[in-house]
C-alpha positions as CSV (number, residue, x, y, z in Angstrom):
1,X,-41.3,91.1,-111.1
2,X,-41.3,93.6,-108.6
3,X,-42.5,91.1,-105.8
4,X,-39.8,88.9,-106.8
5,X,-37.1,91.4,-106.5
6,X,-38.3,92.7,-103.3
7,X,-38.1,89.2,-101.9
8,X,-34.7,88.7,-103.0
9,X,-33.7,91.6,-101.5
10,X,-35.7,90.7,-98.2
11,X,-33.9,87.7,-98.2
12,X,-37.1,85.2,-98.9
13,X,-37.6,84.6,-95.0
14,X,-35.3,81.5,-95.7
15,X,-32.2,80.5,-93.4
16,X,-29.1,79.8,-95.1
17,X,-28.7,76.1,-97.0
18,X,-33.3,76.3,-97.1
19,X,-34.7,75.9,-100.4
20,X,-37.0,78.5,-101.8
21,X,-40.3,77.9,-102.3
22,X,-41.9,79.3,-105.6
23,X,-45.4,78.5,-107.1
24,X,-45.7,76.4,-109.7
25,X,-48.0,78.4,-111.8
26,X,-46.9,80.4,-114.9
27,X,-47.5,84.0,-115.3
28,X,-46.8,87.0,-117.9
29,X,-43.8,88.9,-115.9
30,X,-44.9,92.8,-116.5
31,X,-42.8,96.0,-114.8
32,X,-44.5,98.2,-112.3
33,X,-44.1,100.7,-114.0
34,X,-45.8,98.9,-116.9
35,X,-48.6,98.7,-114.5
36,X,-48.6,102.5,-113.6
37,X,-49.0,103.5,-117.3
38,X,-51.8,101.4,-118.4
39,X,-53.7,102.3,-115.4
40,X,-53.3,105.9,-116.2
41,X,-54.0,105.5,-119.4
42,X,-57.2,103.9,-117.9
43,X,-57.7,107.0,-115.5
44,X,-57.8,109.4,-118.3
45,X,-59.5,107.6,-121.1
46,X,-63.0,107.4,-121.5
47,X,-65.4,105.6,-119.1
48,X,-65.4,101.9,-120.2
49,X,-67.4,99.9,-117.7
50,X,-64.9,97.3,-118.3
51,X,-62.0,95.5,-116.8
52,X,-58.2,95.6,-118.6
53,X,-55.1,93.2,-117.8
54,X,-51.7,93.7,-118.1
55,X,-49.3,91.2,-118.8
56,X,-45.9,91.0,-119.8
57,X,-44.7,89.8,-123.1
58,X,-43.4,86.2,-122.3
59,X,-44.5,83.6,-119.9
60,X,-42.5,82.0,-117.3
61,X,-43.2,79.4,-114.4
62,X,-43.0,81.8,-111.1
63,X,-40.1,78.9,-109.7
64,X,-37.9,79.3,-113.4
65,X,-37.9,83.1,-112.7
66,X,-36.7,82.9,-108.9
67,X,-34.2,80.3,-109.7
68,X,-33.1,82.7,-113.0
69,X,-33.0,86.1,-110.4
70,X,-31.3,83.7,-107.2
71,X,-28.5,82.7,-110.2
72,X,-27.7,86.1,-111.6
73,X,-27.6,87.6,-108.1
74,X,-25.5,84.6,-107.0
75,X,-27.3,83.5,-104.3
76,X,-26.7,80.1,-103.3
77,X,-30.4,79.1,-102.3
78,X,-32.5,76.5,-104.8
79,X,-35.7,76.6,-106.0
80,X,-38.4,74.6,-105.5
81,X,-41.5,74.4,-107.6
82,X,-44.6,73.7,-105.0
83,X,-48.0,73.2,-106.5
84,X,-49.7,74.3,-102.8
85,X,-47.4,77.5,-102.4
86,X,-49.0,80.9,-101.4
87,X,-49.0,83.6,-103.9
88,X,-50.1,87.0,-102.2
89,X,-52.0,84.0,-100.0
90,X,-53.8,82.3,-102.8
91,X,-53.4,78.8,-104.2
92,X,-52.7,79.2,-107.9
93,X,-53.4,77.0,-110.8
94,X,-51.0,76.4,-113.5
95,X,-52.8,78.7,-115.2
96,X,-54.0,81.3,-112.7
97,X,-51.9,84.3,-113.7
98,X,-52.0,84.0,-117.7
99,X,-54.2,87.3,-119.2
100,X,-57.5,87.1,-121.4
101,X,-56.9,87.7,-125.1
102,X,-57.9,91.7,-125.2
103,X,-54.6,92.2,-122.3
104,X,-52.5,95.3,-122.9
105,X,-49.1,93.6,-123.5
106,X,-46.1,95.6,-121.9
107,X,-42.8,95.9,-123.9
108,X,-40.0,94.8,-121.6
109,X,-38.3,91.5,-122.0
110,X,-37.3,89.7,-118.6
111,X,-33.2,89.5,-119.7
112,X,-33.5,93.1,-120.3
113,X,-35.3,93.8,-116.8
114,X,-32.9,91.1,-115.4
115,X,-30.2,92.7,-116.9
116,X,-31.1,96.7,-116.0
117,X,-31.5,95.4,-112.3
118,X,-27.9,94.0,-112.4
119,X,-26.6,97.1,-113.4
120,X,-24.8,99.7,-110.5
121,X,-27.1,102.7,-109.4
């Protein structure tokens, strides 16, 4: 979510009236944060050998969640699902981004992180 955000804010490298280009690949939506504390909890556990996801608990296509975030921030842009669009430069899959079955599932709910990022500072 966190890339998506900082897009938005960035202004997507789009000129005004341009559609936004978004992935069409689904993918478990997980907080930074999220991130931070599972790889801690990595860090200070005992040696595993052994690789360990991180996925949020729903499942979105990458283009439903830009044109969910372009909406509540009220920005007038479309989106546009692209089956050959770059994602940190590689060509995803529909499938690409989804987590094994042994993934660490975080708590937070994209409304609620929607929602908390709407809020004032």
């Amino acid at each position: 979510m966190r890339e998506i955000e900082e897009d938005r804010r960035a202004g997507g490298g789009q000129a005004d009236g341009d559609p936004g280009v978004a992935a069409a690949s689904e993918a478990p939506l997980e907080r930074a944060a999220d991130v931070a504390d599972a790889l801690a909890n990595a860090a200070f556990s005992d040696a595993s050998n052994a690789t360990f996801e991180v996925a949020g608990p729903e499942q979105f296509r990458l283009d439903a969640v830009a044109t969910e975030i372009a909406t509540a921030y009220e920005d007038g842009r479309w989106i546009v699902a692209d089956v050959h669009a770059r994602y940190f430069g590689a060509e995803l899959e529909e499938r690409s981004l989804l987590p094994g079955p042994d993934a660490r599932i975080a708590s937070l709910r994209f409304d609620d992180w929607l929602r908390d990022c709407l809020q004032p500072n």
